[in-house]
C-alpha positions in Angstrom: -258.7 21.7 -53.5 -260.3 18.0 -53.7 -258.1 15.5 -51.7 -258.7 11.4 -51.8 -257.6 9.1 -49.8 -256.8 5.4 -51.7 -255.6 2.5 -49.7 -253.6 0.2 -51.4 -253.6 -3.6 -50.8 -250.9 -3.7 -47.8 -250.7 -1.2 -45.4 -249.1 1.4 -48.1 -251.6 4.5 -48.3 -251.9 6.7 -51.9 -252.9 10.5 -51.3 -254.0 11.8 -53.7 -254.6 15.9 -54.7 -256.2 17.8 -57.7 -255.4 21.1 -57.3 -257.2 24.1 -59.4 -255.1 27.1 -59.9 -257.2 30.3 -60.9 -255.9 32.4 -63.6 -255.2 35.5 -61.5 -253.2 33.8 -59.6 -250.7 32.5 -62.4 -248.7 34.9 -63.8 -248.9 35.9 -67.6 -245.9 33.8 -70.4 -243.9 37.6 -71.4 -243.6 37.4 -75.1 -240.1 38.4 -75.5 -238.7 40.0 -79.0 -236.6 38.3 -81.6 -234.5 41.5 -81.6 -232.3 42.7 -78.4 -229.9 45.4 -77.8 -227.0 44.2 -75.2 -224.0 46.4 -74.2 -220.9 45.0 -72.3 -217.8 45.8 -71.1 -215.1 44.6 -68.7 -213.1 46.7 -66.0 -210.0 44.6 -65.7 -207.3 43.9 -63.0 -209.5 46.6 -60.8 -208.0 46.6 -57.7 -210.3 46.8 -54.3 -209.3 47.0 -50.6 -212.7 44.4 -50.1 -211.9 41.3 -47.9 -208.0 42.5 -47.5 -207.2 43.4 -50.7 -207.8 41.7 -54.3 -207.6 42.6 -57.7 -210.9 42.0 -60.0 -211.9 41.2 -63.1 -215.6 43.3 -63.7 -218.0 42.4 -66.7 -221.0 43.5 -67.0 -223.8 42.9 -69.7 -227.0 44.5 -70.0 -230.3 44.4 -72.0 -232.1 47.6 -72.6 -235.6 48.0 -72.7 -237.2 48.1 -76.0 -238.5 52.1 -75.3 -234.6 52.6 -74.4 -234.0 51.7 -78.1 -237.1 53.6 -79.9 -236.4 56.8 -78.5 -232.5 55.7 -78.7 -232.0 56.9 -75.1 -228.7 54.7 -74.7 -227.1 55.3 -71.0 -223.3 56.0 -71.7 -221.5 53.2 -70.4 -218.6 55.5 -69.0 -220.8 56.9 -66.5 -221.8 53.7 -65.5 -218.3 52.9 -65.3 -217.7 55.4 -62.6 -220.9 54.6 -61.0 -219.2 51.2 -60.2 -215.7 53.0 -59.5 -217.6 54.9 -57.2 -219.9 51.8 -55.5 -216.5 50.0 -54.7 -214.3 53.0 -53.1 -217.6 53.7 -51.1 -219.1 50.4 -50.6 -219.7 50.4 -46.3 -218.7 46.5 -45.2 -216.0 45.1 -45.9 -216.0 41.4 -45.2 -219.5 41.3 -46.6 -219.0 38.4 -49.4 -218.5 39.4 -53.0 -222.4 37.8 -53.7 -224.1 40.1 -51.4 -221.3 43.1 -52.6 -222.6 41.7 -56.4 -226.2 42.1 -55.6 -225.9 45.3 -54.2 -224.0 47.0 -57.1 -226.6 45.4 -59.6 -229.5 47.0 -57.5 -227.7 50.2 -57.9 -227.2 50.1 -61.3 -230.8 48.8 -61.9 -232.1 51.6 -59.7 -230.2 54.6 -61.3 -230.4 53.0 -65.2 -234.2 52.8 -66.0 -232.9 51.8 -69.3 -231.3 48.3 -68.6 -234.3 46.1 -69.1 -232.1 43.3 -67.2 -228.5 43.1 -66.4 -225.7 40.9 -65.8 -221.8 41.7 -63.5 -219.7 39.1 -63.2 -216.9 39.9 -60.5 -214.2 37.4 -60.9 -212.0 37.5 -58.0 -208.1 36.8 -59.1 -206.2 34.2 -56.7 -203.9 35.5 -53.8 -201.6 33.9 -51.3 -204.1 33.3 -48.8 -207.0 32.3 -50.9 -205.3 30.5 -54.1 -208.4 30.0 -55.8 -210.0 31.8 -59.1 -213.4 32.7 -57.7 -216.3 34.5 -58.7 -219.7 36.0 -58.4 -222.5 36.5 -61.1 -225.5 38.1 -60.4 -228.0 37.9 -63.2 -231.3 40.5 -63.0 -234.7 41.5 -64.8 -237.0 43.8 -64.3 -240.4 42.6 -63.5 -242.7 42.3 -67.0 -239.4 42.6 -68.9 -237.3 40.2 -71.1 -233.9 38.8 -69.7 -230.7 38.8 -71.7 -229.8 36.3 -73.6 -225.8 36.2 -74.3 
């Protein structure tokens, strides 16, 4: 790393940096393909006892990885659905907020569904008396060297 020091003609100073980056430390351009496989679905008016009590809306979107789809090793989305049935009834904190709940779920899925080359949950949250609002989290995900979807 070269640094200069100009002076200008009042008392305003110009620094100055050139800065080198070496290929191994920049990371590779993934070429991502034309063609994608995404699944979705949406768990509707799901009710949760998370913060209180509140009924959500659920979508969730994934990519699968192109070995998923030459070997056709599609992951079912019903057991996924229970996995997510199953995340909520057991999920440990309740007044955690519905981002970090979000995140959590997606790293399970991720975790248990080698085939999802990236994946997308959107947990709208529907108003209630004491929070009148529409509000929700989205958590978008990739795996590492993989392509992200694109809806």
């Amino acid at each position: 790393m070269k640094y200069r020091l100009l002076s200008a003609s009042t008392s305003a100073l110009i620094l100055s940096f050139n800065i080198s980056i070496s290929p191994a430390l920049s990371q590779t351009v993934l070429k991502c393909e034309q063609h994608q496989e995404v699944f979705t679905f949406q768990m509707s008016n799901y009710p949760i006892q998370h913060q209180g009590g509140a009924i959500l809306n659920v979508k969730v979107a994934y990519r699968m990885t192109p070995e998923a789809i030459a070997q056709n090793t599609y992951p079912d989305f019903v057991p996924i659905r229970k996995d997510i049935d199953k995340f909520f009834v057991n999920y440990p904190n309740e007044a955690d907020f519905w981002e970090i709940l979000n995140k959590k779920l997606v790293q399970m899925l991720l975790d248990k569904y080698p085939q999802m080359a990236s994946l997308s949950i959107e947990i709208g949250v529907t108003p209630t008396v004491q929070e009148p609002l529409y509000r929700s989290s989205i958590v978008h995900s990739t795996r590492p060297q993989r392509c992200p979807l694109s809806l």
